[in-house]
C-alpha positions in Angstrom: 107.6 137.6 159.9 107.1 134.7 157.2 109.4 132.1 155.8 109.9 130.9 152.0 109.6 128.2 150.4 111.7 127.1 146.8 110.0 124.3 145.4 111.2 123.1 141.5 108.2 122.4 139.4 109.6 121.4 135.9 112.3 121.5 134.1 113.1 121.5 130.6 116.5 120.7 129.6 115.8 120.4 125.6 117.7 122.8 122.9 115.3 124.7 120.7 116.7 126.1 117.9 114.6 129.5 116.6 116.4 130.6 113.1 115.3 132.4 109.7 112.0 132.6 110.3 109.6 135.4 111.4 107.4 132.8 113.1 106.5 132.9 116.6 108.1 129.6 117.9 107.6 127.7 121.3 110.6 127.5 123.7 109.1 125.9 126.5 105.3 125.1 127.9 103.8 123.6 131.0 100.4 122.9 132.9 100.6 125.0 136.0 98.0 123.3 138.1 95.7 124.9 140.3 95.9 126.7 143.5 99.8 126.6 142.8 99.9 130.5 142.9 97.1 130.9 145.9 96.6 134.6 146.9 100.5 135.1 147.4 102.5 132.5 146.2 105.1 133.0 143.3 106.5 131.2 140.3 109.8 132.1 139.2 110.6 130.9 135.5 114.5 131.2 134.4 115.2 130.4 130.7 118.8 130.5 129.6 120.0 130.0 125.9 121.7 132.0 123.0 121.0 134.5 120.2 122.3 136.1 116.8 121.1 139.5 115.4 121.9 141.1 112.5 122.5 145.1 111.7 119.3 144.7 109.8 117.0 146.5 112.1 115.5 143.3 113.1 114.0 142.7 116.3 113.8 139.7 118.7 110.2 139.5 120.9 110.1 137.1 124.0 106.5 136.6 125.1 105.4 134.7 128.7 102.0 133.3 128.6 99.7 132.2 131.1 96.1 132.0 130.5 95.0 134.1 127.4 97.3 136.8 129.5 100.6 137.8 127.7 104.0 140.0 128.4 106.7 140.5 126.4 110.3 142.2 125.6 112.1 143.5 122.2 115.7 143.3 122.1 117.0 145.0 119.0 120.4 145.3 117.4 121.8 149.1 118.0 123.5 149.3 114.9 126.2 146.3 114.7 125.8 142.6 114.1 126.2 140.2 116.9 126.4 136.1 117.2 125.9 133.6 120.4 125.0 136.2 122.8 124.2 134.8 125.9 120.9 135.6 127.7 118.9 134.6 130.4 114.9 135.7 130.6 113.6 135.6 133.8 109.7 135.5 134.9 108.2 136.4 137.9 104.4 135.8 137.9 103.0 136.6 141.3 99.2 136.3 143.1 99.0 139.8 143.8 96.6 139.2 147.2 93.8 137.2 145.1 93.7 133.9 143.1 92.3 136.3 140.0 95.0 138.8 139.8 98.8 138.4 139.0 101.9 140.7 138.4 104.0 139.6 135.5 107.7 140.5 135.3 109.7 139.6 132.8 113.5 140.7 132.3 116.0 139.6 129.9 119.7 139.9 130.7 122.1 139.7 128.1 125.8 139.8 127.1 125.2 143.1 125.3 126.1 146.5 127.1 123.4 149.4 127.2 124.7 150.9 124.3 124.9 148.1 122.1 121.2 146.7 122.2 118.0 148.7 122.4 114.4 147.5 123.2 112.9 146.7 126.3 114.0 144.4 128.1 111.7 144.6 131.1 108.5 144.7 131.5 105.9 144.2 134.1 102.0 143.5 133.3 99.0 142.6 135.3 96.8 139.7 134.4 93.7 138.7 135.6 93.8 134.9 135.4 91.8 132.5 137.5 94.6 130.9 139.0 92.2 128.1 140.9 92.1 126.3 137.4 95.1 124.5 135.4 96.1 126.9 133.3 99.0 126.6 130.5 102.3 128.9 130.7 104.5 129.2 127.5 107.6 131.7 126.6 108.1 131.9 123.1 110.4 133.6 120.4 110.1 135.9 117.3 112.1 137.2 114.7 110.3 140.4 112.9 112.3 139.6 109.5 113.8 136.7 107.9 117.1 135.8 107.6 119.3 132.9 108.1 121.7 134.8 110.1 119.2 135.8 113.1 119.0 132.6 115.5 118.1 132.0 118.8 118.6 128.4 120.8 117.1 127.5 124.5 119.6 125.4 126.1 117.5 125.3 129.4 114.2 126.2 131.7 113.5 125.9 135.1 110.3 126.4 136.6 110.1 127.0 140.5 107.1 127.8 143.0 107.6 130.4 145.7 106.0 130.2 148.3 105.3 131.8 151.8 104.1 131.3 155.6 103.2 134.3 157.4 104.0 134.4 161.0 105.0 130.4 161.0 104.8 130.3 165.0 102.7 132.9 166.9 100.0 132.7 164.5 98.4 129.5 165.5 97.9 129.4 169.3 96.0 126.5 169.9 97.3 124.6 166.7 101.1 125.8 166.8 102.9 123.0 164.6 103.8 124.4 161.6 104.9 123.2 157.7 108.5 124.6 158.9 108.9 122.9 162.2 107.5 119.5 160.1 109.1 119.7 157.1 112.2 120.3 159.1 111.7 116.3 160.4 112.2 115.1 156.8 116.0 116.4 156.8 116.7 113.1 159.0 115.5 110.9 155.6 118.7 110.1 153.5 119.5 112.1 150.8 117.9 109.7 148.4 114.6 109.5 150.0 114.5 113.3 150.8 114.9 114.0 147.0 112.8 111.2 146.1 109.8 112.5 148.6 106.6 114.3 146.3 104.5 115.5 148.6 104.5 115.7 152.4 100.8 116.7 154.1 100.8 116.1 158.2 97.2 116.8 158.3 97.7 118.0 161.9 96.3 121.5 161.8 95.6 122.5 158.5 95.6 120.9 154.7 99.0 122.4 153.7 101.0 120.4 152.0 104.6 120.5 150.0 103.0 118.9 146.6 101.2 120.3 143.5 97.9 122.4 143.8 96.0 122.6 147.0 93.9 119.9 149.1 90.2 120.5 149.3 87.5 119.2 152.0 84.2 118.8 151.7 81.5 118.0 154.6 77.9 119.3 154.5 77.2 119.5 157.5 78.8 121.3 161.0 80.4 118.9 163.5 82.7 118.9 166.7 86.6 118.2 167.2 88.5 117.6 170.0 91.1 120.3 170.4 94.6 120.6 173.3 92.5 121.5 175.5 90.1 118.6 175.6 87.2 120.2 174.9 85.0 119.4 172.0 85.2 122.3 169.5 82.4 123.4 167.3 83.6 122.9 163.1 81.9 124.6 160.8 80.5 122.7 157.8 83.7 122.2 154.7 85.8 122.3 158.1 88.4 119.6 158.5 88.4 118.3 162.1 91.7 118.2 163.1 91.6 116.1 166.5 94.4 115.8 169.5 94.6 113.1 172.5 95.7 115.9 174.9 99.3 117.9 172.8 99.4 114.9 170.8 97.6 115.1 167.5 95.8 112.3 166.0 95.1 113.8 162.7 92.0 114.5 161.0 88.9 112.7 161.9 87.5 111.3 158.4 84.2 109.8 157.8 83.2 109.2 153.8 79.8 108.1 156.5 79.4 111.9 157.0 79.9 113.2 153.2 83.6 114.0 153.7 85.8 114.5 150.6 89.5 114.8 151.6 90.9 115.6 147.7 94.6 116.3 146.3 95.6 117.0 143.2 95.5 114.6 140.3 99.0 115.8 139.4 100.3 114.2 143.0 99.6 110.8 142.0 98.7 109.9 145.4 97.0 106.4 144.0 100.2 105.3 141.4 102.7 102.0 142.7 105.2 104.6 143.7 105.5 104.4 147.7 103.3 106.3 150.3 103.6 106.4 153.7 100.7 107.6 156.4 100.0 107.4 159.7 96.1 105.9 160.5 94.5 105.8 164.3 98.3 106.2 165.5 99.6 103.4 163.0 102.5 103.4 160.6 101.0 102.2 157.2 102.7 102.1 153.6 102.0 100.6 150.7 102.3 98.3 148.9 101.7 96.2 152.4 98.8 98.2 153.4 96.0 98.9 150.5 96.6 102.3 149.0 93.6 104.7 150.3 93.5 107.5 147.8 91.8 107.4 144.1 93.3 108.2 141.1 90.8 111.2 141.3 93.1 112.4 144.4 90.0 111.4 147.1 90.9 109.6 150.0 88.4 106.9 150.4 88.1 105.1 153.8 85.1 103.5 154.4 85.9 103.3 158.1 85.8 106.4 160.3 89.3 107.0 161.0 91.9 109.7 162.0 95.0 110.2 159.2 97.8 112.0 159.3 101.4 112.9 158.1 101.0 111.9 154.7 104.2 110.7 153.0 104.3 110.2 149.1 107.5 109.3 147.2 106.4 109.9 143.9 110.1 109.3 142.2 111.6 106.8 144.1 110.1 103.8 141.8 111.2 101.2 143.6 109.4 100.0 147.4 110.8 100.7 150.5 113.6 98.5 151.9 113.2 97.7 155.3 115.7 99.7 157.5 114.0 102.8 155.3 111.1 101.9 156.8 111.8 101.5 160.1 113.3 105.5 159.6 110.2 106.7 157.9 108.0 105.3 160.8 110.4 106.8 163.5 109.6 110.4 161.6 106.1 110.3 160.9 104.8 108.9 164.2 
């Protein structure tokens, strides 16, 4: 069983008008960060817009780019003239089981029957992009011959991150919280604050997280944790130590003292004035009251060894929290 997650990543609502020119042009672009795709993740691009062909032979090419890797369609004209045909191009880039390998699809639906349009207007390619890095997507538009009557305009782009938990529940028997059964908590925020929220990390059993890119540790050397059962638990060295006080977790155990690294994406802007939220040794703490503990390298940095949890970042609220929001946000978190 597994369970899927829609996040939206971008989008770009500005018009783009591509006309008599045999130019490649630029609809859209974006920084995918890192880790974003994983080893089976998806990102799901939908660009929506218009187009005008004329009986000219001419043919349109829409190219997706990420990386140096590129796929594209050709939608030609069968014959017959046509103006303001609606379209949308839809991208599916999926992490087909490794960080280093992706399936591209891309499909272009538009207003034109079968026999009115020739071309391709599907096609699926493999790339072999290193997916662990920021790498740059693009989809861009091309007339093969000039003339002022052959247009094309982007009204519109989304881009969206799928993404997906295998066995949510059984899977973890001696750590069975999940992102699902945690996320679900954040439904009792208002509406405002829900939509507002950036990135969510509880930091009770694992370094998931609902933000951009992935959360990396770092400690060089092995160590213990104390698991449900009470027992001290060997952890491996680059192994978080995510503690518990009998079934109630206490977070991860960090010590900058021992070489930890606790690290989030830059693009998260843990460290900005924009409020966060966290739980520390079973402690509601926020900022701006409490000193903000992350970098604006995405490290956490307590100088004190100390055990964090439920990380709560509302990266678009710009405003602080009022104090009956407050008093809500505590009641989830701890």
């Amino acid at each position: 069983m597994a369970r899927e997650f829609v996040e939206t990543l971008a989008i770009e609502p500005v018009d783009v008008l591509v006309s008599n020119t045999d130019v490649e042009n630029t609809l859209f672009t974006r920084t995918i960060p890192g880790g974003t795709l994983g080893s089976i993740n998806r990102l799901r691009f939908t660009v929506q817009g218009k187009f005008s062909l004329v009986n000219d032979s001419t043919t349109l090419t829409i190219r997706f780019k990420y990386g140096s890797s590129v796929a594209s369609v050709t939608i030609s004209a069968n014959g017959s003239s046509f103006a303001d045909v609606a379209f949308v191009a839809k991208v599916y880039l999926s992490a087909d089981e490794s960080a280093a390998i992706q399936a591209a699809t891309i499909a272009v639906m538009t207003g034109l029957s079968r026999t009115e349009q020739t071309g391709f207007p599907t096609r699926t390619v493999m790339f072999a992009e290193n997916s662990n890095g920021d790498l740059v997507s693009s989809v861009t538009a091309q007339f093969d011959t000039i003339n002022s009557a052959n247009a094309l305009t982007h009204y519109h782009t989304t881009i969206e991150k799928i993404s997906y938990i295998e066995n949510p529940i059984v899977n973890t028997p001696e750590l069975p919280l999940t992102k699902i059964v945690l996320l679900s908590a954040l439904n009792n925020l208002s509406e405002s604050l829900y939509k507002a929220h950036t990135l969510y990390a509880s930091l009770t059993h694992d370094l998931q997280h609902s933000g951009i890119g992935t959360a990396t540790f770092v400690r060089p050397t092995a160590s213990t944790a104390i698991w449900r059962d009470g027992a001290a638990h060997a952890v491996a060295i680059n192994e978080p130590r995510f503690s518990y006080d009998g079934a109630t977790p206490r977070g991860l155990l960090f010590s900058q003292a021992a070489g930890e690294v606790l690290t989030f994406h830059t693009a998260n802007l843990l460290h900005d004035s924009n409020p966060l939220c966290w739980v520390e040794n079973g402690s509601f703490k926020y900022t701006p009251l409490n000193g903000n503990p992350f970098a604006a390298n995405g490290q956490l940095s307590i100088t004190v060894p100390s055990y964090i949890r439920s990380l709560l970042k509302f990266g678009s609220l710009g405003r602080a929290l009022t104090a009956p929001e407050l008093i809500t946000i505590s009641r989830i978190i701890l």
